[in-house]
C-alpha positions as CSV (number, residue, x, y, z in Angstrom):
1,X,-8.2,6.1,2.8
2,X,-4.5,5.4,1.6
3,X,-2.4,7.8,-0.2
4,X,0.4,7.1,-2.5
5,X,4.1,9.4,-3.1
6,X,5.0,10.1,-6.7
7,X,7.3,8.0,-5.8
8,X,5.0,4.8,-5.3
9,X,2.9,6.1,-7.9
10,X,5.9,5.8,-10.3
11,X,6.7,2.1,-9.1
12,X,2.9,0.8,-9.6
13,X,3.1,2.3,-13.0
14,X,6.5,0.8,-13.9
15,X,4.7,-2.6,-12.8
16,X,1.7,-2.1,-14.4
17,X,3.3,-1.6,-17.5
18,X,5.3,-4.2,-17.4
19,X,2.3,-6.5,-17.2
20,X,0.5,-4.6,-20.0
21,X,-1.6,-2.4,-17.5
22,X,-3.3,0.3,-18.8
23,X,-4.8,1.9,-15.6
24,X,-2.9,0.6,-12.2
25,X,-4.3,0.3,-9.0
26,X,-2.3,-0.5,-5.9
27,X,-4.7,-2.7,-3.5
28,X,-3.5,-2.0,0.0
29,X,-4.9,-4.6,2.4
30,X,-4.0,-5.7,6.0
31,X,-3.4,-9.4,6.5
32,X,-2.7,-11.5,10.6
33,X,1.1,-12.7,11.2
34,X,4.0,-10.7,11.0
35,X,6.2,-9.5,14.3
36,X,3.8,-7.3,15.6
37,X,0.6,-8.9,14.6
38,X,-0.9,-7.2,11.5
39,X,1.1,-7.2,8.2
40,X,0.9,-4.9,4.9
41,X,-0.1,-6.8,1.9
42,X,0.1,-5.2,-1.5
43,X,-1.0,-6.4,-5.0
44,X,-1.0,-4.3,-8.4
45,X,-4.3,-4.9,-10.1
46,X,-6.6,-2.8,-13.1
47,X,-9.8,-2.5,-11.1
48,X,-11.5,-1.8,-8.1
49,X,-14.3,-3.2,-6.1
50,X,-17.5,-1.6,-5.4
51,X,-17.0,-0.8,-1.9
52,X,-12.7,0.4,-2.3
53,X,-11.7,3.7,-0.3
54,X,-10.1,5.1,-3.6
55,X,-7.1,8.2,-3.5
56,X,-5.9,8.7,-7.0
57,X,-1.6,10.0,-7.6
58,X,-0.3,11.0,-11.1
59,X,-3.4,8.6,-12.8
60,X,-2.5,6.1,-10.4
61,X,-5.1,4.6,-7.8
62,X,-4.4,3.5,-4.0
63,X,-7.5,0.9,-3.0
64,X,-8.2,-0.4,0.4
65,X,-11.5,-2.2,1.2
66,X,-13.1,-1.1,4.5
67,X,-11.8,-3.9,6.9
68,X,-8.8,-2.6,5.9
69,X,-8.8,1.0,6.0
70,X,-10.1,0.2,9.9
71,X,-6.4,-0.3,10.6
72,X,-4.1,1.9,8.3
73,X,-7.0,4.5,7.4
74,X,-4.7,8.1,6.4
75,X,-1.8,6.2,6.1
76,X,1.0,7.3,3.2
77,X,2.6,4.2,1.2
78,X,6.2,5.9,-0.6
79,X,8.8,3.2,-2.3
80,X,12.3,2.8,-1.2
81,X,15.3,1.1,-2.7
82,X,18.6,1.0,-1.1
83,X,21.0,-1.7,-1.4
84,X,20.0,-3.1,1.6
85,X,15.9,-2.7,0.9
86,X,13.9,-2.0,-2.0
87,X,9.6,-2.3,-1.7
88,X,6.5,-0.4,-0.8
89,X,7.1,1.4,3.2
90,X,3.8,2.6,4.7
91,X,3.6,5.4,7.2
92,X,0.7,4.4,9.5
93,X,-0.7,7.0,12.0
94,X,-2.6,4.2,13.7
95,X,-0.1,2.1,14.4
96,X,1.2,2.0,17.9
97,X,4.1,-0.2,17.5
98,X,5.9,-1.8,14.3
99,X,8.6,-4.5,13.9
100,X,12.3,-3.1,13.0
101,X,11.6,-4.3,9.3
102,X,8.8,-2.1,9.0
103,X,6.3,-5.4,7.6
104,X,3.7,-5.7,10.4
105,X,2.1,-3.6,13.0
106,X,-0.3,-3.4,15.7
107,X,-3.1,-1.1,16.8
């Protein structure tokens, strides 16, 4: 399962509501490519599936399907903007090497 900050939390609502979202949910889902092989994919959406790993932060939901979860299962997804950077950074205990950006990863 995937947990989200406040601070992520706050971001996916901010998105949500700009779309007309009532009750956001951040899917979290690993994707091939990327530097290191694996990559973070991230989509705001109002549901979940059937078979979602569901956390829940300040009435907003994190959802990862199973496939996923194989790879970034306990990791913590926070939002950071800088002027350099601003978008969703994942703290992944699994992963045993990233790229500098912080995009993909391998396990």
């Amino acid at each position: 399962m995937v947990t989200l900050t406040e601070r992520a939390a706050a971001k996916v609502r901010a998105l949500a509501q700009s779309r007309g979202g009532a009750r956001p949910v951040l899917r979290v889902k690993v994707g091939a490519g990327g530097c290191s092989g694996m990559s973070y994919q991230f989509d705001v959406e109002e549901d979940v599936r059937p078979d979602d790993l569901v956390s829940e932060t300040s009435g907003v939901r994190a959802a990862v399907d199973p496939r996923s979860d194989f790879f970034i299962g306990g990791s913590v997804v926070d939002y950071e903007e800088s002027l350099m950077k601003s978008g969703f950074k994942v703290t992944n205990p699994l992963a045993k090497s990233s790229c500098s950006c912080g995009a993909s990863f391998n396990v």
